[in-house]
C-alpha positions as CSV (number, residue, x, y, z in Angstrom):
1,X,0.0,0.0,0.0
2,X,2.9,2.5,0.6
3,X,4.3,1.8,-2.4
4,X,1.3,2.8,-4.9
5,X,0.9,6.0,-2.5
6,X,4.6,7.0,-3.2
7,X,4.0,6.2,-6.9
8,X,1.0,9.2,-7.0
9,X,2.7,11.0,-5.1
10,X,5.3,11.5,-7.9
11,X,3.3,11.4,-10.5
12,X,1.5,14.9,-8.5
13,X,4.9,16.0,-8.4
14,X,5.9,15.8,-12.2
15,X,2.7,17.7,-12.7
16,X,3.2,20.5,-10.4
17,X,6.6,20.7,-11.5
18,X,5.6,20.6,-15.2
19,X,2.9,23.5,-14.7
20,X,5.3,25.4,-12.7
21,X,7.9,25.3,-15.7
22,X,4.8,25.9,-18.3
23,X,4.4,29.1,-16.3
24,X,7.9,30.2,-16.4
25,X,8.0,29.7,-20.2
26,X,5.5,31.8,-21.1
27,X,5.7,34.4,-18.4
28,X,7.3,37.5,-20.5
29,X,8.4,40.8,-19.5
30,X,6.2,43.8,-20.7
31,X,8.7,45.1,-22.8
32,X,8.8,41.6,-24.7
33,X,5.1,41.6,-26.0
34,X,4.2,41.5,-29.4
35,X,2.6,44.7,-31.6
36,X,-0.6,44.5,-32.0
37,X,-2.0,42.7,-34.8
38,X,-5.2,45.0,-35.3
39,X,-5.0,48.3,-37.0
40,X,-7.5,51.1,-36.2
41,X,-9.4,53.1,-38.2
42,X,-11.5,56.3,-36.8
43,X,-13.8,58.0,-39.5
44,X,-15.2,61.2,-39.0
45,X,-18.1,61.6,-41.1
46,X,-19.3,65.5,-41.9
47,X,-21.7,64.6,-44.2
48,X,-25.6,64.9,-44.1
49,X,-26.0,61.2,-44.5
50,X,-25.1,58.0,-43.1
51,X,-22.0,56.4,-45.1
52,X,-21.4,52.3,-45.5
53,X,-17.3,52.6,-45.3
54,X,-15.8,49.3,-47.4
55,X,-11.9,48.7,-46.9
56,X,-10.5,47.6,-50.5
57,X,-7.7,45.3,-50.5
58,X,-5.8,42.9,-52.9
59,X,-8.9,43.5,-55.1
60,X,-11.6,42.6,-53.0
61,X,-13.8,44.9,-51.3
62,X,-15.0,44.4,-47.6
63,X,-17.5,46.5,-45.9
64,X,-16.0,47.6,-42.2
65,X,-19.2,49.3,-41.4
66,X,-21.9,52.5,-41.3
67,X,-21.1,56.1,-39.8
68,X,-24.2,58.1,-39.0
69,X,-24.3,61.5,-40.2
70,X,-22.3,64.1,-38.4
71,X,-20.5,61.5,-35.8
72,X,-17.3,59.7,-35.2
73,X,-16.3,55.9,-35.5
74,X,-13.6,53.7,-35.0
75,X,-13.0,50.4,-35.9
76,X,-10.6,48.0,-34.8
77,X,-9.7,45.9,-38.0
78,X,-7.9,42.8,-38.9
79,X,-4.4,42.7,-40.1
80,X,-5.7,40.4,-43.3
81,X,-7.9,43.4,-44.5
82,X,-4.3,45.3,-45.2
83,X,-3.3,42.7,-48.1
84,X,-0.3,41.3,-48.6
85,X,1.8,44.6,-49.3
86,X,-0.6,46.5,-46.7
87,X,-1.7,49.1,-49.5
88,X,-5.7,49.3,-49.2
89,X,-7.6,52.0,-50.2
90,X,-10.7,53.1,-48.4
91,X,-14.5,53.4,-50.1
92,X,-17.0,55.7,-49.1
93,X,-20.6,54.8,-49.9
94,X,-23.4,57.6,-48.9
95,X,-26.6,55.4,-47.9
96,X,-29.5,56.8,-50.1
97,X,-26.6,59.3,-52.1
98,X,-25.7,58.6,-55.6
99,X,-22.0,59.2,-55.6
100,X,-19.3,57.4,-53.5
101,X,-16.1,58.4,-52.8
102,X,-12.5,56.1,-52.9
103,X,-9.2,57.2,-51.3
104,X,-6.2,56.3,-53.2
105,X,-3.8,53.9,-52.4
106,X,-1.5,54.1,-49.3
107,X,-0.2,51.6,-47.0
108,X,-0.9,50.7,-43.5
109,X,1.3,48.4,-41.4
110,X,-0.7,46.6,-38.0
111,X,-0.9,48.4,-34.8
112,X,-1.0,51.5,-37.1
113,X,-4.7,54.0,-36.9
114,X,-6.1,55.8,-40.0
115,X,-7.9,58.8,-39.5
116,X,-10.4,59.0,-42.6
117,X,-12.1,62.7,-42.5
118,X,-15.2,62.7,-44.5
119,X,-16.3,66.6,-45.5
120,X,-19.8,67.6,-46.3
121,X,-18.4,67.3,-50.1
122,X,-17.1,63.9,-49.8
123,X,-14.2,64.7,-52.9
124,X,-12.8,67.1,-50.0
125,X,-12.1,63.9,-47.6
126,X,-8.4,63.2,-46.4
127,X,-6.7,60.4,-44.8
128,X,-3.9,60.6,-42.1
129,X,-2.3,57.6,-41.3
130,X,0.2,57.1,-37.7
């Protein structure tokens, strides 16, 4: 009887020991964490209507989302929306408007947030990117 009590006994110990080392492994300092994946982008919409906002990318379009008139949105985005060189270019789509508006072509790198600025005349928009 002792000697199958001894025998768990080690086998507990193995485990502790093995989830105490598991812990160690992946414990990292602060300074050691990786950059964010996700990439933010904030769109301020100064229009008079609602605007469907599409993200194209290694020639597809995806839609990120609708900004109400006159307010402020951000989105927090996947890094596969940037294609494979991170150049995208950003679509504007009024809802109930005839004419859309289409950035052109710059890159973003994860981690990074675009600042899309849509004007009242939606040729007039501007993109910072940091």
């Amino acid at each position: 009887m002792p000697h199958v009590a001894s025998r768990c006994l080690g086998r507990v110990g193995g485990v502790v020991i093995a989830l105490a080392t598991l812990g160690c492994a992946r414990h990292r300092a602060q300074g050691d964490l990786p950059p964010r994946a996700e990439w933010l982008l904030k769109v301020e919409n100064h229009h008079w209507l609602d605007v469907r906002v599409l993200v194209v990318h290694d020639g597809q379009t995806t839609p990120v989302g609708t900004v109400t008139a006159a307010t402020t949105s951000v989105f927090v985005l996947a890094p596969n929306l940037l294609g494979q060189a991170g150049a995208i270019r950003l679509t504007a789509d009024p809802v109930g408007g005839r004419s859309t508006v289409q950035s052109e072509a710059f890159r973003v790198r994860p981690g990074q947030q675009v600042v899309w600025t849509l004007e009242s005349s939606l040729n007039r928009s501007s993109v910072a990117v940091w």
